[in-house]
N, CA, C and O atoms as CSV, one atom per row, in Angstrom:
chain,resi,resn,atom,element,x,y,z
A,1,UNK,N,N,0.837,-1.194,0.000
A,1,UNK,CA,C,0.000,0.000,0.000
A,1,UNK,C,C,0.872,1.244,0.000
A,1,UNK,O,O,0.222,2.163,-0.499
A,2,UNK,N,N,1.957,1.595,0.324
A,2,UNK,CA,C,2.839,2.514,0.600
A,2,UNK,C,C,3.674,2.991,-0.449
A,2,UNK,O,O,4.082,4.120,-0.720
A,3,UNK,N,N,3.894,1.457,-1.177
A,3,UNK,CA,C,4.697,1.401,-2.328
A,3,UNK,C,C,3.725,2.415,-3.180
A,3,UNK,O,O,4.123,3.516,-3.559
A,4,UNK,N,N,2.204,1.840,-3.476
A,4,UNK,CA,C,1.580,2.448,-4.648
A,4,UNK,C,C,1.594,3.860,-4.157
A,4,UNK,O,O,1.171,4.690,-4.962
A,5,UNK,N,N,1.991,4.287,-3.014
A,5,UNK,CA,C,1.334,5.392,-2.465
A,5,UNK,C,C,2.529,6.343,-3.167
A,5,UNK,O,O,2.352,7.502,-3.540
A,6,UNK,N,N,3.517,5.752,-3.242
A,6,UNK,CA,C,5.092,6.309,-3.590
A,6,UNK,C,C,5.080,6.764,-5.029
A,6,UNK,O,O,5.471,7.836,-5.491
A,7,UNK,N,N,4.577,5.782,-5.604
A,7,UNK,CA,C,4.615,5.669,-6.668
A,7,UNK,C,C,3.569,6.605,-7.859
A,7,UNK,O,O,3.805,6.923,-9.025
A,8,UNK,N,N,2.357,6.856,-6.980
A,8,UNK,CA,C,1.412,7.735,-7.475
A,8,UNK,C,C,1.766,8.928,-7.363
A,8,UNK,O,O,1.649,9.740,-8.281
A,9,UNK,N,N,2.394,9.276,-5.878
A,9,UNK,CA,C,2.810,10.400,-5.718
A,9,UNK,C,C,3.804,10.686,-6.988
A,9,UNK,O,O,3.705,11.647,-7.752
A,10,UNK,N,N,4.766,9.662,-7.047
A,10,UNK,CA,C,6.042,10.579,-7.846
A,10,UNK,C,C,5.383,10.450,-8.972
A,10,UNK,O,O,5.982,11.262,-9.677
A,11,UNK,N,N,4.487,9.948,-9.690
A,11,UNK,CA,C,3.933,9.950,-10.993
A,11,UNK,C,C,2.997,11.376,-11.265
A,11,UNK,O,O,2.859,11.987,-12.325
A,12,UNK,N,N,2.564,11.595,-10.272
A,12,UNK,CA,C,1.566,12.960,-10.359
A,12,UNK,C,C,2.893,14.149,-9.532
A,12,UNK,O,O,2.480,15.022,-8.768
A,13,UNK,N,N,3.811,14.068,-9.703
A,13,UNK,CA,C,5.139,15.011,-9.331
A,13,UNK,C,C,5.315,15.262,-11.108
A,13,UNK,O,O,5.252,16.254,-11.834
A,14,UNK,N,N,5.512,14.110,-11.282
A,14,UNK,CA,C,6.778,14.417,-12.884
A,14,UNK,C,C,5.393,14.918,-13.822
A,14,UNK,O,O,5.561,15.992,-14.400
A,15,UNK,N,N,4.299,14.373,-13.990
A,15,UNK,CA,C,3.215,14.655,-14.597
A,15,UNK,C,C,2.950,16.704,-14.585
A,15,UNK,O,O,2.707,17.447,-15.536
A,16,UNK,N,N,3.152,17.059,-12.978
A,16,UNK,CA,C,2.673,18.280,-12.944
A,16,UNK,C,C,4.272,19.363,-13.015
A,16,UNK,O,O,4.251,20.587,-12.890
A,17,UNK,N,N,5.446,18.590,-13.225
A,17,UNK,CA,C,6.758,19.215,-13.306
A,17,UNK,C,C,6.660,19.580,-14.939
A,17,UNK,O,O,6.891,20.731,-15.308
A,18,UNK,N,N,6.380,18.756,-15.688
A,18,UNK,CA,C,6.190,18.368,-17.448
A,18,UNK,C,C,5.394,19.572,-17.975
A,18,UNK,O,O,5.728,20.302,-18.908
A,19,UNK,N,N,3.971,19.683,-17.007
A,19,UNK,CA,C,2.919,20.500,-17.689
A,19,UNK,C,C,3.364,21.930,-16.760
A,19,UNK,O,O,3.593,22.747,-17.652
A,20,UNK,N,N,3.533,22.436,-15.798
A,20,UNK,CA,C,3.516,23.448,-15.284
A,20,UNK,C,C,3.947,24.725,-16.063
A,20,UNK,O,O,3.572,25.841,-15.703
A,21,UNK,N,N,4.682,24.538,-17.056
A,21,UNK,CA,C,5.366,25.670,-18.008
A,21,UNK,C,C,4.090,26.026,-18.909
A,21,UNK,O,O,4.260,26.973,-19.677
A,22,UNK,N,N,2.929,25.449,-18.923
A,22,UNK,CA,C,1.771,25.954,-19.508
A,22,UNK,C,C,1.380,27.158,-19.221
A,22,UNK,O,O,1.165,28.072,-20.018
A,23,UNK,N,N,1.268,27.170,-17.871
A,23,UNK,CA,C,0.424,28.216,-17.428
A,23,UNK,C,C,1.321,29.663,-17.891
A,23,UNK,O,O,0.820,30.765,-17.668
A,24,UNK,N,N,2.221,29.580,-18.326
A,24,UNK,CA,C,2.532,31.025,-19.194
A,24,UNK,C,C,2.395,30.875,-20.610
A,24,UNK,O,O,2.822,31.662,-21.454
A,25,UNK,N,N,1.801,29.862,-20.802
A,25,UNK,CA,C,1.767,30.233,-22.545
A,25,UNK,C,C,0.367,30.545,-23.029
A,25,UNK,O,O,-0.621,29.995,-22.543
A,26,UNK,N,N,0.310,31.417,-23.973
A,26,UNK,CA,C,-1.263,32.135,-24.445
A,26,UNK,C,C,-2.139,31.104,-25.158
A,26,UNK,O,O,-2.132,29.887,-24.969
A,27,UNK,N,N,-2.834,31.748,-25.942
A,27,UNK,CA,C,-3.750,30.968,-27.215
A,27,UNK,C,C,-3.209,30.315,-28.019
A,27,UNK,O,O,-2.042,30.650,-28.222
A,28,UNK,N,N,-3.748,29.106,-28.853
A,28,UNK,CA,C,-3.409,28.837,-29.924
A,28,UNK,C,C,-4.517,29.162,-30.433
A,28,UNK,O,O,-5.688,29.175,-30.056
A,29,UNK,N,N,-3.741,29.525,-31.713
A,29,UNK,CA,C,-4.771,30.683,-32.884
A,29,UNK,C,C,-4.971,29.676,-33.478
A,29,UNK,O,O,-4.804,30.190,-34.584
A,30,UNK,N,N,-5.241,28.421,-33.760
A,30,UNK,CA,C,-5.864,27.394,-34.946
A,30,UNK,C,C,-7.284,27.447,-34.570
A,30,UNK,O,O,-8.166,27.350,-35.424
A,31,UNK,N,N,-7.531,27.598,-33.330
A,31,UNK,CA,C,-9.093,27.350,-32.966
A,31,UNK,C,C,-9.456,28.030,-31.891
A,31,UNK,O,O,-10.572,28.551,-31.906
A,32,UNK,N,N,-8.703,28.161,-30.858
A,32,UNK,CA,C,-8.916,28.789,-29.672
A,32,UNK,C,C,-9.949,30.018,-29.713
A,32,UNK,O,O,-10.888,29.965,-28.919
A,33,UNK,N,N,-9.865,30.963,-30.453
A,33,UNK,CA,C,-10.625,32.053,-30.562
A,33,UNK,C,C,-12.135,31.788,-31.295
A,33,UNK,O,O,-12.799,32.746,-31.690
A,34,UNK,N,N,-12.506,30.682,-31.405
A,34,UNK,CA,C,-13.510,30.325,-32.362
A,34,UNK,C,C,-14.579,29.849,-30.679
A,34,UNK,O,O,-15.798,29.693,-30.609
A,35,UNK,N,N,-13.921,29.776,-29.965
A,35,UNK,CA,C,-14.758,28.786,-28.187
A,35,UNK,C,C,-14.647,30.603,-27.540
A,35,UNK,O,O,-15.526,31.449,-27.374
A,36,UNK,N,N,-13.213,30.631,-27.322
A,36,UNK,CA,C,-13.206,32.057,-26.227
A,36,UNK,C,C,-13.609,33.621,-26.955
A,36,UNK,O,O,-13.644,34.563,-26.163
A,37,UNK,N,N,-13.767,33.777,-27.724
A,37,UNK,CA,C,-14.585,34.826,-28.351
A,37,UNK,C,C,-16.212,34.877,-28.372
A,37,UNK,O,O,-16.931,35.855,-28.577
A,38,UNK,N,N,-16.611,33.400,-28.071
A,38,UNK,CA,C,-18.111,33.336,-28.280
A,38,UNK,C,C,-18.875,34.064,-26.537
A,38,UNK,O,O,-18.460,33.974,-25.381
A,39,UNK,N,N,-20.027,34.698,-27.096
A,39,UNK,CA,C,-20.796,35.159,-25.727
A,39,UNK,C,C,-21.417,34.115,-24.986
A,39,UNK,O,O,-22.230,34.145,-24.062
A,40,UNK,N,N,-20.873,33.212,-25.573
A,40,UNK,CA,C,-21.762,32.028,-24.594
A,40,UNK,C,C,-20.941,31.348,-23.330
A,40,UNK,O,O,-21.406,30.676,-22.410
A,41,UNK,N,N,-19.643,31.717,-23.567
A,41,UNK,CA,C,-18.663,31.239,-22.986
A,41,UNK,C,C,-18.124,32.593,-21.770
A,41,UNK,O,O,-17.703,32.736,-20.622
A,42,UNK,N,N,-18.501,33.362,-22.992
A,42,UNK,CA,C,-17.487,34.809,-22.093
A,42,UNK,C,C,-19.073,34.908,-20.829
A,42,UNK,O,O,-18.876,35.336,-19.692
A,43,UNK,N,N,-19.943,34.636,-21.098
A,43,UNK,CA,C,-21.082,35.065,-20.362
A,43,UNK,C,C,-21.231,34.230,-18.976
A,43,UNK,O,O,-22.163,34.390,-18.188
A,44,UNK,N,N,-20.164,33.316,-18.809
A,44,UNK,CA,C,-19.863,32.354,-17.457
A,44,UNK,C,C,-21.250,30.973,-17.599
A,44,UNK,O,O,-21.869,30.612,-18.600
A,45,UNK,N,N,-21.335,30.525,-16.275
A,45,UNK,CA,C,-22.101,29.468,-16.576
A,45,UNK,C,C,-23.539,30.111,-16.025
A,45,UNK,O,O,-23.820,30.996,-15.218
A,46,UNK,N,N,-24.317,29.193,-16.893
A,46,UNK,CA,C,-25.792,30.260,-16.358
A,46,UNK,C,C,-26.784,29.030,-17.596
A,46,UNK,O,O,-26.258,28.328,-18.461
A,47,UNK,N,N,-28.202,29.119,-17.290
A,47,UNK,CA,C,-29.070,28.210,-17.927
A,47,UNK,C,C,-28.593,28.132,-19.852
A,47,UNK,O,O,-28.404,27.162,-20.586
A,48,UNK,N,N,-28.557,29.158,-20.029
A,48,UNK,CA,C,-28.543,29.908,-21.629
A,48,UNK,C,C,-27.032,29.130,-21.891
A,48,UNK,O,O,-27.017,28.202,-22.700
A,49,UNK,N,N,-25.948,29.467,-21.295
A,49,UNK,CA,C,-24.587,28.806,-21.822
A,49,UNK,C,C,-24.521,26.985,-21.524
A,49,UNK,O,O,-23.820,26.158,-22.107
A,50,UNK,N,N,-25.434,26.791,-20.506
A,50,UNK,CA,C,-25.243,25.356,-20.498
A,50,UNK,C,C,-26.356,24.621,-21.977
A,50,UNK,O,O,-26.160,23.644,-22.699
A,51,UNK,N,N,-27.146,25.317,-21.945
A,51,UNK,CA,C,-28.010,24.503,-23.705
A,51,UNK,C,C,-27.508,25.106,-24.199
A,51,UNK,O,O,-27.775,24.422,-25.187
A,52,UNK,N,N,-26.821,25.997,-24.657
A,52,UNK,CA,C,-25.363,26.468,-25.871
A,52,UNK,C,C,-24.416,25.255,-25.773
A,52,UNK,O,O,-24.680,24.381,-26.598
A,53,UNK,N,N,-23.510,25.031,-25.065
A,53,UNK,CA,C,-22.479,23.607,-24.401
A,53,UNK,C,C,-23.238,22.572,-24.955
A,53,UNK,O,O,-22.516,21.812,-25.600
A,54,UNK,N,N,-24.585,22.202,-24.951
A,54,UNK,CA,C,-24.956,20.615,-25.225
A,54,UNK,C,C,-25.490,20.748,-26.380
A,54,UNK,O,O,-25.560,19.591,-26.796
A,55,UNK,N,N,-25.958,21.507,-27.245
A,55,UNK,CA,C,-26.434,21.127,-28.218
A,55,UNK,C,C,-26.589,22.184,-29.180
A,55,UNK,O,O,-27.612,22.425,-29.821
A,56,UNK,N,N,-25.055,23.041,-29.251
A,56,UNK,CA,C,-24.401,24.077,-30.401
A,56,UNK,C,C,-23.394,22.936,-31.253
A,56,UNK,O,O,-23.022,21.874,-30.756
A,57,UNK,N,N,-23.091,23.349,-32.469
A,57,UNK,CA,C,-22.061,22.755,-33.257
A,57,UNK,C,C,-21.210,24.005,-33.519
A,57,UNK,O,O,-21.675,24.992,-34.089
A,58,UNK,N,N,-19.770,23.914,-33.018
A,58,UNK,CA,C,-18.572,25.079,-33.173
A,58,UNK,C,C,-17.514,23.922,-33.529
A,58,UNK,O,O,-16.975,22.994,-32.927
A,59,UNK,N,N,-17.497,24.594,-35.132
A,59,UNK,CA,C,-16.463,24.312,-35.746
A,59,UNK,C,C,-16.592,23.115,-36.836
A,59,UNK,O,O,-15.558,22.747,-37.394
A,60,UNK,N,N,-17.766,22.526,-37.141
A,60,UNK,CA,C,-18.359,22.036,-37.874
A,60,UNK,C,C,-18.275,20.755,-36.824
A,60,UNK,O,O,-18.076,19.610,-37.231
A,61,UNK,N,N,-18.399,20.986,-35.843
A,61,UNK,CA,C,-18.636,19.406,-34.416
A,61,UNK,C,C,-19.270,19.722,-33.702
A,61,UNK,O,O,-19.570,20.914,-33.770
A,62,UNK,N,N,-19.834,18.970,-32.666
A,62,UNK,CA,C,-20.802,19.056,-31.531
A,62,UNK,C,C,-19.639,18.225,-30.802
A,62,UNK,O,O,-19.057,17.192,-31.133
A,63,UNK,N,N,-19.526,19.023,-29.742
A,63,UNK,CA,C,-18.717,18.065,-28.784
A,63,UNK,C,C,-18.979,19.084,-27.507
A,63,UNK,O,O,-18.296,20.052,-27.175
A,64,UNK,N,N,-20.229,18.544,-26.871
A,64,UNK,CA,C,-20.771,19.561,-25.519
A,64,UNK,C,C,-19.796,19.191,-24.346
A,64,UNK,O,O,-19.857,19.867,-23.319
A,65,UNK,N,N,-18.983,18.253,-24.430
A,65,UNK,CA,C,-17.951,18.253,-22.825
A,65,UNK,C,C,-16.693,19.152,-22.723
A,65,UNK,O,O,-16.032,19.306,-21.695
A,66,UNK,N,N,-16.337,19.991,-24.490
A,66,UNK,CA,C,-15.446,20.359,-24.906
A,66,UNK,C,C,-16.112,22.002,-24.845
A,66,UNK,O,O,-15.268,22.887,-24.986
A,67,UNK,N,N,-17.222,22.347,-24.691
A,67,UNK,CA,C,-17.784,22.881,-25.104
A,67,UNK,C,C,-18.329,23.366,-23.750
A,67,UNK,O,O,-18.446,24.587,-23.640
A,68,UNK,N,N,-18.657,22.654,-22.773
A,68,UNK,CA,C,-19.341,22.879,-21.106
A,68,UNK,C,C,-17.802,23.139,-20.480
A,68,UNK,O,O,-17.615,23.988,-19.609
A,69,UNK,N,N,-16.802,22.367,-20.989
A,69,UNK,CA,C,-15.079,22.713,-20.375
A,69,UNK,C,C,-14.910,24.229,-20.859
A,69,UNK,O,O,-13.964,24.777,-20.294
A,70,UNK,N,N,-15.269,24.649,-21.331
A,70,UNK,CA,C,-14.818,26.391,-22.067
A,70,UNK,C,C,-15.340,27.000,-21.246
A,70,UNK,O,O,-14.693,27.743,-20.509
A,71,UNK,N,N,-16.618,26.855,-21.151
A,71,UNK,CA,C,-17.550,27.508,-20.024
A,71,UNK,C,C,-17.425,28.103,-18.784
A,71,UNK,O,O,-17.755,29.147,-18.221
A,72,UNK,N,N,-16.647,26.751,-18.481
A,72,UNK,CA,C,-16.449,26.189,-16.941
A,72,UNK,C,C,-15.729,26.933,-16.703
A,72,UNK,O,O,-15.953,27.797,-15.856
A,73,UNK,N,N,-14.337,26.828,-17.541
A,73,UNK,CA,C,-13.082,27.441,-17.164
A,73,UNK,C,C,-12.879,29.057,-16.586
A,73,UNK,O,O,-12.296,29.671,-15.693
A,74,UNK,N,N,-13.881,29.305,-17.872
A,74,UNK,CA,C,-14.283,30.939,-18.081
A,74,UNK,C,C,-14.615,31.339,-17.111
A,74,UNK,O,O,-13.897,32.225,-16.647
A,75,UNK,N,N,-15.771,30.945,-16.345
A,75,UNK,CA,C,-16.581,30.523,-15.212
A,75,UNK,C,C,-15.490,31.237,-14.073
A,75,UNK,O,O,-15.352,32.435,-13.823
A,76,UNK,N,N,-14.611,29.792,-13.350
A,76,UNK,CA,C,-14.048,30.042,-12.292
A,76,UNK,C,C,-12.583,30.734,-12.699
A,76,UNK,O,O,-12.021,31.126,-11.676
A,77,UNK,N,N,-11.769,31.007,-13.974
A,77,UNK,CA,C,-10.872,31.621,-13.793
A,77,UNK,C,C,-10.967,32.782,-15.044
A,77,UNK,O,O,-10.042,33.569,-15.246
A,78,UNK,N,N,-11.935,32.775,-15.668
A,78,UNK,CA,C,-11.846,34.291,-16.072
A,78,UNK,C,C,-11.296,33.735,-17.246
A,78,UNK,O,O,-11.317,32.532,-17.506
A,79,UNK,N,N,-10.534,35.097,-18.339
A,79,UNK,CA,C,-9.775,35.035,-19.496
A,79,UNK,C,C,-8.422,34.720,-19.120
A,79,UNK,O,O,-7.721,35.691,-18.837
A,80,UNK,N,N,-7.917,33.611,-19.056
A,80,UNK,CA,C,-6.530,33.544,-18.714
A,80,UNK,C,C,-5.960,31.884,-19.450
A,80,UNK,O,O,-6.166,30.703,-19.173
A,81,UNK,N,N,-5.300,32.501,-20.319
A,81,UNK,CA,C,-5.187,30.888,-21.147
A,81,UNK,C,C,-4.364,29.837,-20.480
A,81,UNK,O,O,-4.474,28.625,-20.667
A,82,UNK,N,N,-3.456,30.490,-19.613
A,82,UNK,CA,C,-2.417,29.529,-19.268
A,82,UNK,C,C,-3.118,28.483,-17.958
A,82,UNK,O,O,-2.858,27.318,-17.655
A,83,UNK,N,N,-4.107,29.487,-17.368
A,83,UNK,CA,C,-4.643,28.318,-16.748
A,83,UNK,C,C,-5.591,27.519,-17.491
A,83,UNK,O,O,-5.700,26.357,-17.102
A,84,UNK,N,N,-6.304,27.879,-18.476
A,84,UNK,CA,C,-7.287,26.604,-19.606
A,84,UNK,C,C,-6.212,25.703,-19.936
A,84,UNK,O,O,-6.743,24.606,-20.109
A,85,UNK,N,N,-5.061,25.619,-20.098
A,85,UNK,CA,C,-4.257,25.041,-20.677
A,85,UNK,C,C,-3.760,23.784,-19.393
A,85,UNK,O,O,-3.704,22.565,-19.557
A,86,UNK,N,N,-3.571,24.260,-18.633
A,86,UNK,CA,C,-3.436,23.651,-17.287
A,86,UNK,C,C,-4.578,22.897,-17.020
A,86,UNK,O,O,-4.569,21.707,-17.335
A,87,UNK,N,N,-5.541,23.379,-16.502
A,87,UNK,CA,C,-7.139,22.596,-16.923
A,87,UNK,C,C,-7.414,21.121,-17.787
A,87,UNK,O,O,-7.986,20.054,-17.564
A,88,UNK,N,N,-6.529,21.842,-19.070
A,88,UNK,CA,C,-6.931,20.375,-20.039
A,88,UNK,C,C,-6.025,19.612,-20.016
A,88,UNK,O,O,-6.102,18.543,-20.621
């Protein structure tokens, strides 16, 4: 039990050592601005943005968990990419 305990730990160490340099990096412009530009997202979570999230198509897809995650993010940390990036 101690062992796995060791072992999870140092796995979620190197995991969050790897990603931590995220949180200073901005947008990627391939798509990013197509989710965080929309008022449905910038407008936080609320009845109207959650049936936007489940059953809008952005970007020629429907993908509402990708789509309720934008939301969310927006939600509790505002415009700040490096933490969405951290997030995902």
């Amino acid at each position: 039990m101690r062992r796995q305990l060791i072992i999870c730990l140092l796995l979620a160490g190197i995991t969050l050592m790897v990603y931590w340099p995220l949180r200073n990096y901005g947008l990627v412009y391939y798509d990013d601005p197509s989710f965080l530009d929309n008022p449905e997202v910038i407008s936080g979570f609320n009845w109207h943005s959650f049936l936007w999230a489940v059953s809008s198509v952005v970007i020629a897809n429907w993908h509402p968990a990708t789509n309720l995650s934008f939301v969310l993010d927006h939600q509790f940390f505002g415009t700040n990419p490096g933490v969405e990036h951290l997030v995902n």
